[in-house]
C-alpha distance (Angstrom), angle and dihedral (degrees) to the residues before:
residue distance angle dihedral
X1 . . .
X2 3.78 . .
X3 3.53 105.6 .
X4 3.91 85.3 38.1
X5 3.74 82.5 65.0
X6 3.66 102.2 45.6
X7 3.88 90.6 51.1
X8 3.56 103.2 37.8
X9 3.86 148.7 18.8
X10 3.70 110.0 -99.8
X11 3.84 116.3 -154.7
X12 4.19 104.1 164.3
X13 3.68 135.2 16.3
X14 3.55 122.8 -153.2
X15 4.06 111.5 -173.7
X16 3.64 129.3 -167.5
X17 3.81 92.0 -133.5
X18 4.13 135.2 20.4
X19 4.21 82.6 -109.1
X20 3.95 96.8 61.5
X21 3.87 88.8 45.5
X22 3.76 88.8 61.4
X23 3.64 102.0 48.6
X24 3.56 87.5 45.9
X25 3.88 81.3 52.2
X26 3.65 92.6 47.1
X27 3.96 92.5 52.5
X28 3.50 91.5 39.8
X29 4.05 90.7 54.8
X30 4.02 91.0 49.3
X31 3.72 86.6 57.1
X32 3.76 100.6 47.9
X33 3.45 92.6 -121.9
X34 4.08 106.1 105.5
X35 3.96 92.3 99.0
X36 3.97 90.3 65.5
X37 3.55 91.6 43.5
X38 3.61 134.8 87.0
X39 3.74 125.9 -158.9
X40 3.45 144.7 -160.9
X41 3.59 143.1 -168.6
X42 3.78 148.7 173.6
X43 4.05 137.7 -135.3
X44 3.76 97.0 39.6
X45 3.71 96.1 -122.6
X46 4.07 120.2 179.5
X47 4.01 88.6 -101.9
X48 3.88 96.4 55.0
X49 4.21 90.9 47.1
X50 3.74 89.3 49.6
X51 3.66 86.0 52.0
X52 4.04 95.6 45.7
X53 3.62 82.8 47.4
X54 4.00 91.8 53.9
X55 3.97 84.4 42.7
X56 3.59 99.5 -121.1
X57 3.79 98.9 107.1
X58 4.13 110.0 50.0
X59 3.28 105.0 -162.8
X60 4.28 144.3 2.0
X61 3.61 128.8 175.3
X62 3.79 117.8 -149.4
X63 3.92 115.4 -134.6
X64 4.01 114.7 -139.9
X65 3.91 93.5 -145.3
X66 3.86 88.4 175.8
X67 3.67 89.9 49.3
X68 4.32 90.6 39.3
X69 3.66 77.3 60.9
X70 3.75 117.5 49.6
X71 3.55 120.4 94.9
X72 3.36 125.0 -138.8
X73 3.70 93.2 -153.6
C-alpha cells in the first residue's frame, strides 16, 4: 500500500480479507490520505466492524464458510 501511494493516487481498496483492508487503512492514515479513500474488506471479523463502526472501513462482507460448504445434495 505504501509504495502504491507514493506512485499513484489511490481512490478504492478492495482487500481479499478484513486484515489487508486495515493495514491498508493503517498506511493510508499515516499518510493523511484515509478521508479520500474508500475501503473494503471481506470475512466480517470483530476488528473490521469496529472499524466500520469508527467509519474508516466502508464496507465488509462476511463469508458463511459452513454454509459455502453444505451440499444440498
Amino acid at each position: 500500500m505504501e509504495n502504491w501511494m507514493q506512485s499513484s493516487k489511490i481512490d478504492a481498496v478492495v482487500a481479499n480479507n478484513d486484515e489487508m483492508a486495515i493495514g491498508a487503512i493503517m498506511a493510508l492514515e499515516s499518510e493523511g490520505k484515509l478521508k479520500d479513500t474508500v475501503v473494503a474488506g471481506i470475512d466480517a471479523t470483530p476488528a473490521a466492524l469496529d472499524m466500520m463502526k469508527e467509519g474508516k472501513l466502508k464496507v465488509t462482507v462476511f463469508q458463511d464458510a459452513a454454509g459455502q460448504g453444505k451440499s444440498e445434495y
